[in-house]
GUFINU-308373 format. One record per atom (N, C-alpha, C): residue in one letter; z, y, x; residue number from 0; atom name. Coordinates in pm, 1 decimal. Example, Ala and Ser with C-alpha at 12.3 -4.5 7.8 and 13.67 -1.06 7.14 Angstrom:
2
R|A|780.0|-569.0|1319.0|0|N
R|A|780.0|-450.0|1230.0|0|CA
R|A|780.0|-330.0|1320.0|0|C
R|S|708.0|-225.0|1285.0|1|N
R|S|714.0|-106.0|1367.0|1|CA
R|S|787.0|3.0|1290.0|1|C
END
This chain:
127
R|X|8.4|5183.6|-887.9|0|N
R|X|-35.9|5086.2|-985.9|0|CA
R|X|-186.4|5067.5|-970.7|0|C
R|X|-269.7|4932.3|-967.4|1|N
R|X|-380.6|4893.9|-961.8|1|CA
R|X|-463.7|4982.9|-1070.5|1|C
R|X|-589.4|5014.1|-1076.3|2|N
R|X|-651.1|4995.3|-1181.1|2|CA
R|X|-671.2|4900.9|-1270.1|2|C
R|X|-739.1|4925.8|-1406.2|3|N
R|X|-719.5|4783.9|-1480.9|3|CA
R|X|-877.1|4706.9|-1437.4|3|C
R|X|-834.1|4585.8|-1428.1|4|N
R|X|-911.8|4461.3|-1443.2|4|CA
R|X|-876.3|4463.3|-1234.2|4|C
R|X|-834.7|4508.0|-1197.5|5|N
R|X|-773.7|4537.4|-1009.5|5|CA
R|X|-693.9|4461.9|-1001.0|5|C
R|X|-690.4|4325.2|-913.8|6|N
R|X|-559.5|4272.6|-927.0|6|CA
R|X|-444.6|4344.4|-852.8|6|C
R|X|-339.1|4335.8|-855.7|7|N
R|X|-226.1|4417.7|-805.4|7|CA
R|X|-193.8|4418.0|-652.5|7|C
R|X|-240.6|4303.9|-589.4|8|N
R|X|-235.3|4277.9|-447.0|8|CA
R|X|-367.9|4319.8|-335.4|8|C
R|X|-464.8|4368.2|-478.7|9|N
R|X|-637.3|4375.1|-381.3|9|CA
R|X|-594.6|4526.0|-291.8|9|C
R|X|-671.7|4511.2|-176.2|10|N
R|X|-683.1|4636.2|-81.4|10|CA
R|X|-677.7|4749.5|-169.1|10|C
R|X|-645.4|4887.0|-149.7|11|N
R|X|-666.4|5024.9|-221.9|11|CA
R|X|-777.5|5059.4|-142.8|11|C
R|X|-832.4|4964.1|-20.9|12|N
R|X|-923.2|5074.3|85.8|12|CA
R|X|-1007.3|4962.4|158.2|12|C
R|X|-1168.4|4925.8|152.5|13|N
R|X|-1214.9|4847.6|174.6|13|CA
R|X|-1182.9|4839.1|330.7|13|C
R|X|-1146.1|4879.1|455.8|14|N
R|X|-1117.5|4905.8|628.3|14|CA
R|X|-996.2|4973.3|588.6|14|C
R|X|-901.3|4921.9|661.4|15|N
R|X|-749.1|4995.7|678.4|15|CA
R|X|-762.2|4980.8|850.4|15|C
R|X|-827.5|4948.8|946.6|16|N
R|X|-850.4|4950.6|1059.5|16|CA
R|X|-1006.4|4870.3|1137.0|16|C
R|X|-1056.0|4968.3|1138.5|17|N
R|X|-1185.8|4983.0|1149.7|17|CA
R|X|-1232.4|4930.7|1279.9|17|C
R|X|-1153.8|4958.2|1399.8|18|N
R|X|-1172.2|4910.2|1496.2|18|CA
R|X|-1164.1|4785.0|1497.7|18|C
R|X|-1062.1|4757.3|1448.2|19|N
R|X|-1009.6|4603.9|1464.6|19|CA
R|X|-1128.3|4499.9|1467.6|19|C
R|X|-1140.0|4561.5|1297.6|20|N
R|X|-1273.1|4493.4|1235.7|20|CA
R|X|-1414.6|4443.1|1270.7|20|C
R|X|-1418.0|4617.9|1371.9|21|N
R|X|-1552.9|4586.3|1449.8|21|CA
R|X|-1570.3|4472.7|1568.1|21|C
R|X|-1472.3|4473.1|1657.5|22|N
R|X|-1397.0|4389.2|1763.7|22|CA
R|X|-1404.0|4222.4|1700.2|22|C
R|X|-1332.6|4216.0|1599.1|23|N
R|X|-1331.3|4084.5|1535.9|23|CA
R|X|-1487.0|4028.5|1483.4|23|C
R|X|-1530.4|4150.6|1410.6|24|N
R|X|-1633.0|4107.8|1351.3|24|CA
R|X|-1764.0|4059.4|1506.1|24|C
R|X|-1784.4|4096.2|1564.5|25|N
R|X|-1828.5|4100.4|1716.3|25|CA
R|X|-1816.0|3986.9|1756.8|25|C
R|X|-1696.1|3931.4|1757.1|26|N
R|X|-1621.2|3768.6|1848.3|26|CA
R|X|-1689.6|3678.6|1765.2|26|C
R|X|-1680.4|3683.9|1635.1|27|N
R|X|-1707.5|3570.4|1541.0|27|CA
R|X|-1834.5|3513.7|1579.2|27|C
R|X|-1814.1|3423.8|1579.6|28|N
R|X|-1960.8|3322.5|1643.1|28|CA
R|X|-2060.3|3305.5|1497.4|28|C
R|X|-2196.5|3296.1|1540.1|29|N
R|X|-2280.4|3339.3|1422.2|29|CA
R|X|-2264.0|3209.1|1348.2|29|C
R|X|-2344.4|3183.2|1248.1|30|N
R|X|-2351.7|3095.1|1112.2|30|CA
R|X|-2383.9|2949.4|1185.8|30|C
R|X|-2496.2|2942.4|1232.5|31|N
R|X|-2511.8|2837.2|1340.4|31|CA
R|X|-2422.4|2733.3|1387.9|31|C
R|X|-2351.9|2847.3|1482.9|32|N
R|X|-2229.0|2792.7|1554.2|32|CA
R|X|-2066.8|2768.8|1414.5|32|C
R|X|-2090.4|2849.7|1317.5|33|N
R|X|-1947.7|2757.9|1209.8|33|CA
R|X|-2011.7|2695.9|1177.4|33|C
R|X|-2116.9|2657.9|1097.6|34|N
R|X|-2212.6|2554.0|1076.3|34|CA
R|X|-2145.9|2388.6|1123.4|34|C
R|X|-2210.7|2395.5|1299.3|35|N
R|X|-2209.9|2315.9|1398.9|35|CA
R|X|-2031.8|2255.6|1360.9|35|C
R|X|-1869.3|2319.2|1388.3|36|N
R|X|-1807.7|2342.3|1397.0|36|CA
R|X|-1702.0|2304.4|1292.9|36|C
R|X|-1773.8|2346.6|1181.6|37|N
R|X|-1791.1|2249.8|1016.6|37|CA
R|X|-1745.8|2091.2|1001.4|37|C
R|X|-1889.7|2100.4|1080.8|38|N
R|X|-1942.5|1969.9|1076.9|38|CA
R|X|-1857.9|1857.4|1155.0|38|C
R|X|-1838.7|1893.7|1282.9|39|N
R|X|-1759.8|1837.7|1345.5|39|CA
R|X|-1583.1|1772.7|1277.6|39|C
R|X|-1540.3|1908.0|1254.9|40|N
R|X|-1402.7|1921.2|1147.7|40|CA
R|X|-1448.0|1842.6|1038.3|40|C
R|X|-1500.0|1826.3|997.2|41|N
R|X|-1546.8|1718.9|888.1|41|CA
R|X|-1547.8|1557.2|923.9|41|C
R|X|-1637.9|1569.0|1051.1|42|N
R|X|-1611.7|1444.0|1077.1|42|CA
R|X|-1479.5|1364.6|1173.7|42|C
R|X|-1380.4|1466.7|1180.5|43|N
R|X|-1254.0|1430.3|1208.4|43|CA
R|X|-1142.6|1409.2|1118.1|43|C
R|X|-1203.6|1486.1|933.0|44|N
R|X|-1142.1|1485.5|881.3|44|CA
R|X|-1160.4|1348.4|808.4|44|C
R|X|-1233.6|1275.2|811.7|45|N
R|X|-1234.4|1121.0|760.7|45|CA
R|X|-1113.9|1023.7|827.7|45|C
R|X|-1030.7|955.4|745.0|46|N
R|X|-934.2|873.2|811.8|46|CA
R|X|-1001.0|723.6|868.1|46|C
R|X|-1083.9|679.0|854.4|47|N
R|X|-1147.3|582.9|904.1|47|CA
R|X|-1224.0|599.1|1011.0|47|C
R|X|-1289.8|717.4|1050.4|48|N
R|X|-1367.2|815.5|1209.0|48|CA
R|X|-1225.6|862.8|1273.1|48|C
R|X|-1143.9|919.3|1188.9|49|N
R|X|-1042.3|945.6|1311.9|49|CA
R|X|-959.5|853.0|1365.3|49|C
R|X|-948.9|712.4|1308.4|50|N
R|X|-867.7|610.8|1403.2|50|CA
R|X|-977.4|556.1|1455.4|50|C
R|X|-1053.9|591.9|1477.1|51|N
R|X|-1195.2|496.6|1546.4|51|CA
R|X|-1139.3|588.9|1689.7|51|C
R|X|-1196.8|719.4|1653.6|52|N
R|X|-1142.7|834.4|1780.6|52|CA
R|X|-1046.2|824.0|1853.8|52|C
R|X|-908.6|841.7|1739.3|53|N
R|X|-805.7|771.3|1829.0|53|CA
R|X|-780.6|671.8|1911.4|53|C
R|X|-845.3|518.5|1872.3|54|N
R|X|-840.1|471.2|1933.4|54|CA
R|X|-955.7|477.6|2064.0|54|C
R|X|-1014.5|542.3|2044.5|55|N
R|X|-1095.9|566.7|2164.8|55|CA
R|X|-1006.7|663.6|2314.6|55|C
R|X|-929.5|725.9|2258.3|56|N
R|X|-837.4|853.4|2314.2|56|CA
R|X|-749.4|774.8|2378.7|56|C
R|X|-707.0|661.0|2360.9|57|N
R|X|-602.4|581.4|2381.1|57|CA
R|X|-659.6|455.9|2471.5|57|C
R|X|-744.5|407.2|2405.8|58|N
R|X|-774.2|269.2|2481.5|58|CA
R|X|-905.2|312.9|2563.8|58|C
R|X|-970.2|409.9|2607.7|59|N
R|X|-1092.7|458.3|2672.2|59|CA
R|X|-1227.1|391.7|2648.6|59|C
R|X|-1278.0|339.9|2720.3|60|N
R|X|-1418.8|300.5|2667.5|60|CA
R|X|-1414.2|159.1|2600.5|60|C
R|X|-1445.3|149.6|2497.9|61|N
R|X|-1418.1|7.4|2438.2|61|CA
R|X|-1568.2|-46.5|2370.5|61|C
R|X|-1540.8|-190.3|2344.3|62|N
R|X|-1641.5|-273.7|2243.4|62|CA
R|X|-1626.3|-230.4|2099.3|62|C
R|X|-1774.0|-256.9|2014.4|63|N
R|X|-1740.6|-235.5|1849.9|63|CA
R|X|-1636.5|-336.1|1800.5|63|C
R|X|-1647.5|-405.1|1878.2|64|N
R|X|-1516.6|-549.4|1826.5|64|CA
R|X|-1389.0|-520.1|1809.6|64|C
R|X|-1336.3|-475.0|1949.3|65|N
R|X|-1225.6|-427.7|1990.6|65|CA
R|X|-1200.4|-267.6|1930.6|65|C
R|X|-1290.8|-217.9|1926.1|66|N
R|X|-1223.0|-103.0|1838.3|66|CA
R|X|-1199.4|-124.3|1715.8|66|C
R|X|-1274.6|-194.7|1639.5|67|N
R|X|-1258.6|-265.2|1520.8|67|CA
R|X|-1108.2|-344.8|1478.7|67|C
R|X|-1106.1|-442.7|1573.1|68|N
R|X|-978.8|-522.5|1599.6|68|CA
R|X|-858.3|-405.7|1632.0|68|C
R|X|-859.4|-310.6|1723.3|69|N
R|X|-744.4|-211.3|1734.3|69|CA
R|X|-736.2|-117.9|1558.4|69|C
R|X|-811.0|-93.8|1472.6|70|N
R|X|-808.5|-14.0|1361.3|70|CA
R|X|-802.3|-111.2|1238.2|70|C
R|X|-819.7|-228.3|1228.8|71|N
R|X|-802.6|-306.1|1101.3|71|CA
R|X|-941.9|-271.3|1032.5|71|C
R|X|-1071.7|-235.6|1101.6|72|N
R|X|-1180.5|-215.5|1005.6|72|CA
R|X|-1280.8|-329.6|1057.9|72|C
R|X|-1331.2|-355.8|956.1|73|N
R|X|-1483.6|-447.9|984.3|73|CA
R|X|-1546.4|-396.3|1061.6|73|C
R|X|-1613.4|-483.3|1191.0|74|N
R|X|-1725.5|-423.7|1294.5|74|CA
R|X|-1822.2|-331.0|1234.6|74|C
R|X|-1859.3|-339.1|1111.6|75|N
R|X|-1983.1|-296.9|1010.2|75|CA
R|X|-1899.1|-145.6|997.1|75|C
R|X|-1829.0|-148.9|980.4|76|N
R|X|-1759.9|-30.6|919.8|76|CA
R|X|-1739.8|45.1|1013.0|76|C
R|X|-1688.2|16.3|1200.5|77|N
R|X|-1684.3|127.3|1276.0|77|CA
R|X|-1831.2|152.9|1333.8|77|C
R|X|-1950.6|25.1|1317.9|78|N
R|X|-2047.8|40.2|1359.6|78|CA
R|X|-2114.0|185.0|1295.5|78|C
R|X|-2086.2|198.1|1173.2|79|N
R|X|-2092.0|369.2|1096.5|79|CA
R|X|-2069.6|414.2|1157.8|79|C
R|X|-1927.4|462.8|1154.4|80|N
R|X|-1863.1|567.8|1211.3|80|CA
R|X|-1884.1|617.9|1381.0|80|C
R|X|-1911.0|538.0|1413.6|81|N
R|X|-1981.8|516.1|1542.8|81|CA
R|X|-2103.4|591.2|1602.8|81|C
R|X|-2209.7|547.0|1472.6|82|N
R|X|-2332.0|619.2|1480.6|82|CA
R|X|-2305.7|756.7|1424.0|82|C
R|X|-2235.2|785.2|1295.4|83|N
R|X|-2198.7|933.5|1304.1|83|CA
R|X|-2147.5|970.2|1410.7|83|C
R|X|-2087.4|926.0|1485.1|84|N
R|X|-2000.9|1018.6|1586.0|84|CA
R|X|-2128.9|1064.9|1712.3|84|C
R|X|-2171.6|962.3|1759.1|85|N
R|X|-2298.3|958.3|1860.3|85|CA
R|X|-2375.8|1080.5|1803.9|85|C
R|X|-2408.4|1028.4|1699.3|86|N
R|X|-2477.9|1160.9|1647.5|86|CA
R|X|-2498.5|1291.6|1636.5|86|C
R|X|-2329.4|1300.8|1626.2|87|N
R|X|-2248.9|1426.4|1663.7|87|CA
R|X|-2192.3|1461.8|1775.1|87|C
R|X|-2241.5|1426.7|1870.9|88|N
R|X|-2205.7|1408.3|2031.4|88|CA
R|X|-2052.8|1414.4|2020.2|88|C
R|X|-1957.4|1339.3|1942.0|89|N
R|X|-1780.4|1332.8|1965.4|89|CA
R|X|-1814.0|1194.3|2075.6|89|C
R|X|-1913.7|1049.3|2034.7|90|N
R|X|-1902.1|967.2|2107.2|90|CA
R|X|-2059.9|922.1|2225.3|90|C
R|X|-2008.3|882.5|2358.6|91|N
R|X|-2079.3|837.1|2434.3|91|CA
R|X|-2120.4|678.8|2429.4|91|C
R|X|-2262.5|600.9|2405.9|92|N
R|X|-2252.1|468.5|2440.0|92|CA
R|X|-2312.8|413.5|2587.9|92|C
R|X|-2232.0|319.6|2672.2|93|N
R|X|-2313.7|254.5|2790.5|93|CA
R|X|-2344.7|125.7|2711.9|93|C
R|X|-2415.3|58.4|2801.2|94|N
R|X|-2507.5|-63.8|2749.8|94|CA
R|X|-2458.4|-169.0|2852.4|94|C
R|X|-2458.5|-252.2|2822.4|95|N
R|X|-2405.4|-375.2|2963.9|95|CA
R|X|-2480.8|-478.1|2910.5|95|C
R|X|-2671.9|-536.3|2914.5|96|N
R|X|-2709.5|-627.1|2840.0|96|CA
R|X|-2675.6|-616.1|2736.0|96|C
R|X|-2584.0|-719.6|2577.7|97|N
R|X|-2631.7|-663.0|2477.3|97|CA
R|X|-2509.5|-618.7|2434.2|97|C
R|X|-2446.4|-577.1|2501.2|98|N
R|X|-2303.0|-523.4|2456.4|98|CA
R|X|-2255.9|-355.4|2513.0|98|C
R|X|-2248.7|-265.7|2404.2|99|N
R|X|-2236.3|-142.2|2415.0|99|CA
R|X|-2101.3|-112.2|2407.9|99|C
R|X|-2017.8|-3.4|2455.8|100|N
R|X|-1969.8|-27.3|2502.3|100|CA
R|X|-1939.2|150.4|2445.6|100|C
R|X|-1837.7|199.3|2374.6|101|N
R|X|-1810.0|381.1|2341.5|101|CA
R|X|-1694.3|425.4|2413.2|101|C
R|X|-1696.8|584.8|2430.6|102|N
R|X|-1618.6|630.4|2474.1|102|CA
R|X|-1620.5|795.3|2426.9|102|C
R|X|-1537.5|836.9|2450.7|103|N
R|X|-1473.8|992.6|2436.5|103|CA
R|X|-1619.2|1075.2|2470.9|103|C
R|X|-1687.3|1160.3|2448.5|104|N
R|X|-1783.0|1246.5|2469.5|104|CA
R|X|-1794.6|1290.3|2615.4|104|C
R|X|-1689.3|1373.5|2594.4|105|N
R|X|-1587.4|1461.1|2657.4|105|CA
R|X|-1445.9|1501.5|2673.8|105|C
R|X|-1366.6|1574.0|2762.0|106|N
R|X|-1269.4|1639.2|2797.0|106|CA
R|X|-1266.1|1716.6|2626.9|106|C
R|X|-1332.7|1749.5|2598.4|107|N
R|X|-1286.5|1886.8|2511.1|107|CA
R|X|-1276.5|1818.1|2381.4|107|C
R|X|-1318.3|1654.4|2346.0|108|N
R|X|-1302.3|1614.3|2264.4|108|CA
R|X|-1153.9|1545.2|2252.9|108|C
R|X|-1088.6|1533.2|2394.7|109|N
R|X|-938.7|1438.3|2433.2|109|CA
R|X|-908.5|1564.9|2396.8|109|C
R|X|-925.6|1710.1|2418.0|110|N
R|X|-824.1|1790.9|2449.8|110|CA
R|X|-812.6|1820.8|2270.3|110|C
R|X|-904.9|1867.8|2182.5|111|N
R|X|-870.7|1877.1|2046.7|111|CA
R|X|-829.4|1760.4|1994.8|111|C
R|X|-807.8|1623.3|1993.5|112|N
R|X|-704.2|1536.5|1916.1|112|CA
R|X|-619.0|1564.1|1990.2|112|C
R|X|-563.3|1559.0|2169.0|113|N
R|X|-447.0|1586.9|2178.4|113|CA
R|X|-343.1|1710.9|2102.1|113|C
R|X|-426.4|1833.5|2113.4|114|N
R|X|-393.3|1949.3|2017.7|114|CA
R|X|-368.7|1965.7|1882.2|114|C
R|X|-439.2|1867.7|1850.1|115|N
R|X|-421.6|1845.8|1709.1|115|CA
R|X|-296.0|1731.9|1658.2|115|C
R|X|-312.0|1646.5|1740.6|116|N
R|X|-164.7|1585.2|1766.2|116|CA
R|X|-33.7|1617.9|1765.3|116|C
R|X|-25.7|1713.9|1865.4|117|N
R|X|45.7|1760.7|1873.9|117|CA
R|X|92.0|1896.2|1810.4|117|C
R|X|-11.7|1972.9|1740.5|118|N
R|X|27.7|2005.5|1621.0|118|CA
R|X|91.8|1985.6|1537.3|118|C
R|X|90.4|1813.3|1480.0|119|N
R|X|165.4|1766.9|1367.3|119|CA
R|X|265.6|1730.4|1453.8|119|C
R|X|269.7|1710.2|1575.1|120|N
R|X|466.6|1686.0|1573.9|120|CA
R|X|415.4|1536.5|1622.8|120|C
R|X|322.9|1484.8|1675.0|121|N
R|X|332.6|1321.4|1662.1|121|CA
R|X|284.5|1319.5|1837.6|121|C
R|X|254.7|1446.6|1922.4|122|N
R|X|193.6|1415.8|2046.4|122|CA
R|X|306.6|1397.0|2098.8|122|C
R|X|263.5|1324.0|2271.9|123|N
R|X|390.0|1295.2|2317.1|123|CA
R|X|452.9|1448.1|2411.2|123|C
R|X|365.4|1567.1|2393.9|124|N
R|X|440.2|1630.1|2499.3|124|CA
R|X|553.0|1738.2|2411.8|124|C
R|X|506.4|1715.2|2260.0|125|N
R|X|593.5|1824.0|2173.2|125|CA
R|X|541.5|1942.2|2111.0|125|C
R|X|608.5|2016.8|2067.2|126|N
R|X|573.1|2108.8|2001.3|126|CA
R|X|603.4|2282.2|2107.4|126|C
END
């Protein structure tokens, strides 16, 4: 039985495996890096940045128009999301005279929506 004001499920023993702890505690990437990591997960967690993404994942380097036109949002509206993303190195822009032109960062940015995709059951290779 707990002590009183103990809830009934709390540890009896602050380390029940000490090693473990140390090992784990070791891997964990410092404040910085969840920080960074946060931030990112945040800005994937917006539904208006993540069909911008998606459609970036899908249709590869595109116009603010055309990504706009593929998501149902006002140019103004992915032109945001846009500059957050740049910001956050998820998106790359080229320039062609006066038309810019976004794309995927990186590999590691296709590879977490694919993963994450396919997490929920909606990628095409499955679960």
């Amino acid at each position: 039985m707990a002590p009183a004001g103990v809830p009934a499920d709390a540890c009896a023993v602050r380390v029940v495996d000490p090693e473990k702890v140390a090992i784990v505690s070791a891997a964990l990437p410092g404040a910085e890096t969840i920080a960074e990591l946060a931030q990112v997960f945040g800005l994937l967690a917006d539904p208006g940045r993540l069909r911008v993404i998606i459609a970036l994942l899908e249709g590869g380097e595109m116009c603010v128009c055309d990504i706009a036109a593929s998501c149902g949002h006002s140019e103004s509206a992915v032109s945001h999301a846009l500059r957050l993303l740049r910001a956050n190195r998820v998106v790359r822009v080229r320039r062609a005279g006066r038309m810019a032109y976004y794309r995927l960062a990186d590999s590691h940015v296709r590879m977490l929506l694919d993963l994450a995709l396919t997490h929920i059951g909606h990628g095409e290779e499955g679960s």
